[in-house]
TORTORKE-476583 format. One record per residue (C-alpha): x, y, z; residue in three letters. Coordinates in pm, 1 decimal. Example, Ala and Ser with C-alpha at 12.3 -4.5 7.8 and 13.67 -1.06 7.14 Angstrom:
REM residues 2
        xx        yy        zz  residu
    1230.0    -450.0     780.0     ALA
    1367.0    -106.0     714.0     SER
This chain:
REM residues 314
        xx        yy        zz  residu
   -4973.0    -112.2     907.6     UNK
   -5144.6    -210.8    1226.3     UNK
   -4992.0     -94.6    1534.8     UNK
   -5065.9     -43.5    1886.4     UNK
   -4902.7     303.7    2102.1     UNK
   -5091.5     221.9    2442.3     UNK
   -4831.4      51.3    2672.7     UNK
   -5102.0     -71.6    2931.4     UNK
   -5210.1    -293.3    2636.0     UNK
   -5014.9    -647.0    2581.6     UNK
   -5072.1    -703.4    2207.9     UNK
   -5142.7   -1064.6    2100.1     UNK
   -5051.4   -1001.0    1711.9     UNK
   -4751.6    -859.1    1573.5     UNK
   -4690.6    -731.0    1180.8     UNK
   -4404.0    -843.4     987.8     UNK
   -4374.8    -594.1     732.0     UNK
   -4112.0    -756.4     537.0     UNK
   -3826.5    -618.8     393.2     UNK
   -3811.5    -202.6     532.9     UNK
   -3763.5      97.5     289.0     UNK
   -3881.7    -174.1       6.9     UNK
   -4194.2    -241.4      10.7     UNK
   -4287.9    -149.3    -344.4     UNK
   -4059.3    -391.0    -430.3     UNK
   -4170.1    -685.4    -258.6     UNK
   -4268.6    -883.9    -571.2     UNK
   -3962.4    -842.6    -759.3     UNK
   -3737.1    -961.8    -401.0     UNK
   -3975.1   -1282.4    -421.6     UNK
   -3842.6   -1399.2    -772.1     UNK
   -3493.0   -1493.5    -626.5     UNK
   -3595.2   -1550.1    -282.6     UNK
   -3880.2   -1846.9    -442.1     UNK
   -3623.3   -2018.8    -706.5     UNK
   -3335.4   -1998.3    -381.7     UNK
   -3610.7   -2199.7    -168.9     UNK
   -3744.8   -2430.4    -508.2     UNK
   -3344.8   -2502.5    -569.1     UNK
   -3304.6   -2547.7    -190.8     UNK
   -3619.7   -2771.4    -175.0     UNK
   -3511.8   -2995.8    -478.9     UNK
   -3115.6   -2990.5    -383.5     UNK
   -3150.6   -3107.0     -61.3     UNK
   -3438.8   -3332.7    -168.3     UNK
   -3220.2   -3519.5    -412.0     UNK
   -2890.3   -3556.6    -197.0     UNK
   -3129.6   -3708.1      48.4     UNK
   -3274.1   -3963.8    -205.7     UNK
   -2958.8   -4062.5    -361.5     UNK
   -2795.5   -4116.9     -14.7     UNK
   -3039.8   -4316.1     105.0     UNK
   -3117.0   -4566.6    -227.6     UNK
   -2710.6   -4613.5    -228.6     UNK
   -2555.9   -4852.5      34.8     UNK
   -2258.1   -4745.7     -86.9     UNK
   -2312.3   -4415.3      28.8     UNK
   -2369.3   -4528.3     408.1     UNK
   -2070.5   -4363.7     557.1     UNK
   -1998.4   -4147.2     854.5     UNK
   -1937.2   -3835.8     595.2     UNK
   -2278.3   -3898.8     379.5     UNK
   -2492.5   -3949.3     705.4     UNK
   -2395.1   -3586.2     862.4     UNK
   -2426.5   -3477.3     523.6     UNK
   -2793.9   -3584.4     536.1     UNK
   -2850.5   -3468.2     848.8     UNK
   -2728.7   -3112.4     752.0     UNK
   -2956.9   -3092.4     444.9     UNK
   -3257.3   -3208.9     662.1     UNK
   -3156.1   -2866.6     909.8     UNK
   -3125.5   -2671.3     591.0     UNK
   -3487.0   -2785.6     493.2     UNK
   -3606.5   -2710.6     808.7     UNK
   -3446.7   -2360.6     853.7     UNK
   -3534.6   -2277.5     493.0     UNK
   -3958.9   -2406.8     552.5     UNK
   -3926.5   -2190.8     889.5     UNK
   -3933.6   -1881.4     727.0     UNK
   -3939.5   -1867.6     329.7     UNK
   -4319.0   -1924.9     257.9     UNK
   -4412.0   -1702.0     522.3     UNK
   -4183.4   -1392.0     364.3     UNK
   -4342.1   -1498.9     -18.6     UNK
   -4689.8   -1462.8     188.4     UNK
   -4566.3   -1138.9     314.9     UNK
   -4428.9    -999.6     -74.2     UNK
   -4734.5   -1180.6    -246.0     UNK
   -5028.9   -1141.4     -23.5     UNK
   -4953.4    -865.2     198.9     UNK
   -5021.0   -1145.3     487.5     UNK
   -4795.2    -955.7     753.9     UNK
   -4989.2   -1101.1    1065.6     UNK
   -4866.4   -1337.7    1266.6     UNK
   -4958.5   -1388.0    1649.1     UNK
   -4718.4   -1342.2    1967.4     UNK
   -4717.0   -1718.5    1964.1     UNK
   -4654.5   -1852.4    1648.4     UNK
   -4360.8   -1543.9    1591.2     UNK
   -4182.5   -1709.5    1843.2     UNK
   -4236.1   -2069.8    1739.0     UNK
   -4064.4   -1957.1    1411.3     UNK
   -3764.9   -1772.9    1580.1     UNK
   -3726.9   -2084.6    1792.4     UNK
   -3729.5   -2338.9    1505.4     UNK
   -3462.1   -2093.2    1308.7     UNK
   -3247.8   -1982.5    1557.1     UNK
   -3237.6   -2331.3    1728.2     UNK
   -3170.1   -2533.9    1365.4     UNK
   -2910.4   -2253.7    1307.6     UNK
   -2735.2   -2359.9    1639.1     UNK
   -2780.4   -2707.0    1526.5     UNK
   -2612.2   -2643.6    1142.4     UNK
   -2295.8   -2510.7    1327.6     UNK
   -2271.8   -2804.0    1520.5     UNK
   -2291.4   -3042.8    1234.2     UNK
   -2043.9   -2853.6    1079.0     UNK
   -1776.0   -2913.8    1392.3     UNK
   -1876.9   -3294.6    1357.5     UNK
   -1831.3   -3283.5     976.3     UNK
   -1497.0   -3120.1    1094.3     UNK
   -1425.2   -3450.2    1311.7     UNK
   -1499.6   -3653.4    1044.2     UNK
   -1259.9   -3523.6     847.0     UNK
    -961.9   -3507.7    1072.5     UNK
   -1092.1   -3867.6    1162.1     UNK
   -1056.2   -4022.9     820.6     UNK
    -737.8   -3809.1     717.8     UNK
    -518.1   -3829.6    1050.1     UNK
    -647.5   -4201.6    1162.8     UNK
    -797.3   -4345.3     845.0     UNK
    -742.0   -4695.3     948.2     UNK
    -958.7   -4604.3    1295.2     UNK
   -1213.2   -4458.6    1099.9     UNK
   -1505.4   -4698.7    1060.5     UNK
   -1391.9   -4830.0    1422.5     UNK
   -1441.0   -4445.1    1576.0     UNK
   -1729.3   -4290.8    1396.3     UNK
   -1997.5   -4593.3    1405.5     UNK
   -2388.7   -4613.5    1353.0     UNK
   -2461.9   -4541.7    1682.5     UNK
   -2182.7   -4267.2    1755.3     UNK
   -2311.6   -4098.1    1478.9     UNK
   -2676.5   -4144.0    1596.5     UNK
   -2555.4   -3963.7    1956.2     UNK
   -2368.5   -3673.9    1772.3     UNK
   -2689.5   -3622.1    1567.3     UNK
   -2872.2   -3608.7    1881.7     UNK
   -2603.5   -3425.9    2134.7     UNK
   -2610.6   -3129.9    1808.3     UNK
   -3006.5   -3116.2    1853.3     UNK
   -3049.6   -3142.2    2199.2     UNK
   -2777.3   -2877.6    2166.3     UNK
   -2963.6   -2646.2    1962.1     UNK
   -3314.9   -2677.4    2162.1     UNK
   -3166.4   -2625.5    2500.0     UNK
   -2970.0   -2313.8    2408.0     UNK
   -3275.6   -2157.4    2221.8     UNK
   -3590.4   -2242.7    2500.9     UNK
   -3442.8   -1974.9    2755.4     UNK
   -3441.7   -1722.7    2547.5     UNK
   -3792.3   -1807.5    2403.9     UNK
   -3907.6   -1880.8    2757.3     UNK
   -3758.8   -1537.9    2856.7     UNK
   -3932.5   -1362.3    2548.9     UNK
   -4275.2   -1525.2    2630.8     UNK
   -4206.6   -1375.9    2940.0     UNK
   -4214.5   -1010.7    2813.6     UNK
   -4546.9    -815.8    2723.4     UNK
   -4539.5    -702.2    2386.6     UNK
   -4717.5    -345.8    2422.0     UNK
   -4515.5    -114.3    2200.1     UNK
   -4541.9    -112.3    1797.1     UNK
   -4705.6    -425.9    1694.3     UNK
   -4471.0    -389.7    1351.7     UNK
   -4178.7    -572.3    1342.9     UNK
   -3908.9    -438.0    1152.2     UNK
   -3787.3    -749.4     935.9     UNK
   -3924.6   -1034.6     752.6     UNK
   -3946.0   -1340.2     984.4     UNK
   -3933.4   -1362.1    1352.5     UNK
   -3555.8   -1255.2    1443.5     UNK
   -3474.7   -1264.5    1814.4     UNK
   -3287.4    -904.5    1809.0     UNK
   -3596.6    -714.2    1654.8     UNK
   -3838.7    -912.1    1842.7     UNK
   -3693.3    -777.3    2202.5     UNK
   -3743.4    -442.9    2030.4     UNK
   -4088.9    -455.0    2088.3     UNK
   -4139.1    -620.1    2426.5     UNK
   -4177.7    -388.2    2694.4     UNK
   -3973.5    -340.9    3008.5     UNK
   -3624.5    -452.4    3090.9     UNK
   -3504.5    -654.9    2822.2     UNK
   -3157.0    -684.0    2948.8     UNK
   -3160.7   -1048.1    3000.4     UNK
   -3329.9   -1170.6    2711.5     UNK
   -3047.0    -932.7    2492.2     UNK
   -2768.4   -1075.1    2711.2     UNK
   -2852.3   -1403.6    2668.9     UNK
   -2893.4   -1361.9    2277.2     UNK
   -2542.3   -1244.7    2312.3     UNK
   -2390.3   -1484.8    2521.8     UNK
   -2535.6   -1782.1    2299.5     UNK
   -2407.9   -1583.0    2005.4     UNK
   -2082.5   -1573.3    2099.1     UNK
   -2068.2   -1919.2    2288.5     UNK
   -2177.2   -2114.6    1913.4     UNK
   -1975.5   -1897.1    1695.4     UNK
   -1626.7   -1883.5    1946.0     UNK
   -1651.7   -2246.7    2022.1     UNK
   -1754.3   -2403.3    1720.4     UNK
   -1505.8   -2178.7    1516.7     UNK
   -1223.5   -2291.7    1728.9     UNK
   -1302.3   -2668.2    1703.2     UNK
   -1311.9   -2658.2    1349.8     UNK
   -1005.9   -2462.7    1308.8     UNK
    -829.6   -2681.5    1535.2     UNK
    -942.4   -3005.6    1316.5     UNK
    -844.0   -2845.3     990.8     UNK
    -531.8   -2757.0    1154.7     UNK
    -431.6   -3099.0    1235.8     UNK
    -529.4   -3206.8     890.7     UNK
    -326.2   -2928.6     762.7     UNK
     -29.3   -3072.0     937.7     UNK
    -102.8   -3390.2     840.3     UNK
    -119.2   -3321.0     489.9     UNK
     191.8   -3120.6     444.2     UNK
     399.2   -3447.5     544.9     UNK
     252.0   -3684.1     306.5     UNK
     496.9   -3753.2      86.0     UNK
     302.8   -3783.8    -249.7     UNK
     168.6   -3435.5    -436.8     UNK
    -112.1   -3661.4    -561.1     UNK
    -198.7   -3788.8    -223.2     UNK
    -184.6   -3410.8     -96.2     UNK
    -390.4   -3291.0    -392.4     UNK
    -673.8   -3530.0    -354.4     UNK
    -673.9   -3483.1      67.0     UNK
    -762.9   -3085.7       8.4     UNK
    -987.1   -3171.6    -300.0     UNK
   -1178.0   -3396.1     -58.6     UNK
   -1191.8   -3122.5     232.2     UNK
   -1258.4   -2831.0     -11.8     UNK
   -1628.6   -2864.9     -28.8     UNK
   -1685.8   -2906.4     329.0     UNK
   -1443.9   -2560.3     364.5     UNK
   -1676.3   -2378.4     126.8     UNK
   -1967.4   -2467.3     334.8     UNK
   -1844.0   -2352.2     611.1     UNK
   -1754.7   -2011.2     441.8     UNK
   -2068.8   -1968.3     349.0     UNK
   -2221.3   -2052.3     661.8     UNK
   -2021.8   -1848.9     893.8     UNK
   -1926.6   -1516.6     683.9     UNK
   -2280.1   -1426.8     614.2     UNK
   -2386.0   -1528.5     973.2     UNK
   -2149.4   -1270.6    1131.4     UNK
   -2168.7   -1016.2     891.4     UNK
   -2596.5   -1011.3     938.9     UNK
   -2491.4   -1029.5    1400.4     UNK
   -2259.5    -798.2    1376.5     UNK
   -2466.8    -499.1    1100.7     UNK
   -2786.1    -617.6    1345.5     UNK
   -2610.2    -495.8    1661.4     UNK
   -2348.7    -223.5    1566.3     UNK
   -2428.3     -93.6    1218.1     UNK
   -2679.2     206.0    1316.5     UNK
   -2523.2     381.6    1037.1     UNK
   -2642.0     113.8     742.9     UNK
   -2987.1     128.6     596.5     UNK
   -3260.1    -104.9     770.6     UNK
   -3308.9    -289.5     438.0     UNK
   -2962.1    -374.6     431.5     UNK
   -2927.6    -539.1     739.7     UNK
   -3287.3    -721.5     657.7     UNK
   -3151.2    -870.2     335.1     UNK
   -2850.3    -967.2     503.7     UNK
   -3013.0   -1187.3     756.2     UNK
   -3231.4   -1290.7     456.9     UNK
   -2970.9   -1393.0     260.2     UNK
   -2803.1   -1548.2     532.6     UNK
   -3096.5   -1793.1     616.8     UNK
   -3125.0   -1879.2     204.8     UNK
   -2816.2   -1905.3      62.3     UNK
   -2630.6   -2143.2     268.1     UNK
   -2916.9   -2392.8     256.6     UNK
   -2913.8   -2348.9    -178.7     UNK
   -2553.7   -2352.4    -210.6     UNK
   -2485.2   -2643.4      29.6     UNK
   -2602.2   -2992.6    -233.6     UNK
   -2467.0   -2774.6    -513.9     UNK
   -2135.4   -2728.1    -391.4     UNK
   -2122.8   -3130.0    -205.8     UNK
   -2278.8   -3238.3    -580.0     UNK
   -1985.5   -3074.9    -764.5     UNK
   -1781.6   -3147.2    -577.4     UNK
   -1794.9   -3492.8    -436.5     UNK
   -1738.3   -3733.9    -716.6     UNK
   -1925.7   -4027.9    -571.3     UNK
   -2242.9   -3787.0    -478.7     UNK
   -2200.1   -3669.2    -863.5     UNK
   -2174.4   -3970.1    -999.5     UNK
   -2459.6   -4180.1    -806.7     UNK
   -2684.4   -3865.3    -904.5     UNK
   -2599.9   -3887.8   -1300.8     UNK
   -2668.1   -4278.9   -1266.0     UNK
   -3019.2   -4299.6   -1097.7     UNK
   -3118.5   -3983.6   -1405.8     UNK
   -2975.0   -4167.8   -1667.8     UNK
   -3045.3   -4556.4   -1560.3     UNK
   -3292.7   -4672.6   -1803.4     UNK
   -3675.0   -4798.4   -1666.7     UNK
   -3780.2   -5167.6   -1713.9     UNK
């Protein structure tokens, strides 16, 4: 593995030498990780088709729900065929440049997924608590700006910290402990005082997670509490059916994310590959699971797909 010792030198390449302690097996990781990104790639492919070819899906929910598969895609492109390149073809090079391109583009879409998952929130306590507001509240172009506000989100918290990084000369080890471009073992190589660039890391970290957390536990409080006085069991039954799919994503976005943060920056004790595969997994299983779980369990979704399979040719 290339690497550089001389600390008057500021490399311009860094290694990614994929997943540490494993090497020898870096083709048998690939099997999952390629069918997680070919079902992530056709899953989110599909909801995007059959929302868009049926009017009837046009709705506040079904429009955040495309916009989080097209940040899935995005996240999922940003670093899976560059980690098969790494287990396949030993390609572990990637320049200063284009390392922190990728961390921007996942770290900045990850910001962005949480946010859609507040809004989806919203949406929720909108149509439960004030269903006959609900077309009135979350319009076409209120959606549009929440779309946008949850980007422009994501890129301004991220270009800091990349400006910050770009900032730092890279001059120790040119290999990079980890398969794709994360911030935390990136500062490990710069050289220097990398007390801002961590800090900020940090703050973000903690600023996304604590403040999107909270706003979606306050909205599925107030649905709670809006669903415990309905009167009907039926009516109550089919309110947390409805909201149980949007739950599970959530789970699955947030446990993994803070179990990867937390290993990264206070589990010295667990084995580098561990904490690798964690973040891995954390990057490639929420974007799989995501049109699986909304496709089983959102009837209309479910339904629409069966129909365009099964509706004959002319």
């Amino acid at each position: 593995m290339p690497s550089s010792n001389h600390t008057n030198v500021t490399l311009s390449e860094l290694h990614l030498i994929g997943i540490p302690g494993l090497e020898a097996l870096h083709v048998w990781i690939s099997i999952p990780f390629c069918l997680m990104y070919v079902v992530t790639l056709v899953g989110n492919c599909t909801l995007l088709w059959v929302i868009k070819r049926e009017p009837s899906l046009h709705l506040p929910m079904y429009l955040f729900l495309s916009m989080l598969a097209l940040v899935d895609l995005v996240m999922s492109t940003s670093i899976t065929p560059n980690m098969l390149g790494i287990f396949w073809l030993h390609s572990t090079a990637i320049s200063v440049d284009a390392c922190l391109v990728q961390m921007y583009f996942v770290h900045a879409f990850s910001v962005m997924e949480s946010g859609l998952l507040v809004a989806m929130a919203f949406d929720r306590y909108v149509a439960i608590c004030h269903p006959l507001r609900y077309k009135v509240i979350l319009t076409g172009p209120v959606i549009a700006a929440i779309g946008l506000v949850m980007l422009g989100r994501g890129l301004a918290l991220m270009t800091p910290l990349t400006c910050i990084l770009r900032g730092y000369p890279f001059c120790q080890d040119s290999a990079i402990s980890h398969s794709y471009c994360e911030h935390m073992a990136v500062i490990k190589l710069a050289c220097g005082d990398t007390t801002l660039g961590t800090t900020y890391s940090i703050l973000v970290s903690t600023y996304v997670g604590g403040v999107d957390s909270l706003l979606i536990a306050l909205s599925y409080g107030l649905i709670l509490k809006a669903v415990l006085g309905l009167s009907s069991a039926e009516a109550r039954h089919k309110t947390f059916s409805t909201c149980a799919s949007h739950v599970c994503v959530i789970a699955l976005f947030y446990i993994p994310g803070l179990l990867s943060m937390y290993i990264e920056r206070y589990g010295q004790d667990i084995p580098p590959h561990v904490q690798v595969l964690m973040a891995d997994l954390y990057l490639l299983i929420p974007p799989m699971f995501n049109p699986i779980i909304y496709g089983m369990k959102m009837k209309q979704i479910r339904d629409k797909v069966v129909q365009m399979c099964c509706r004959p040719r002319s």
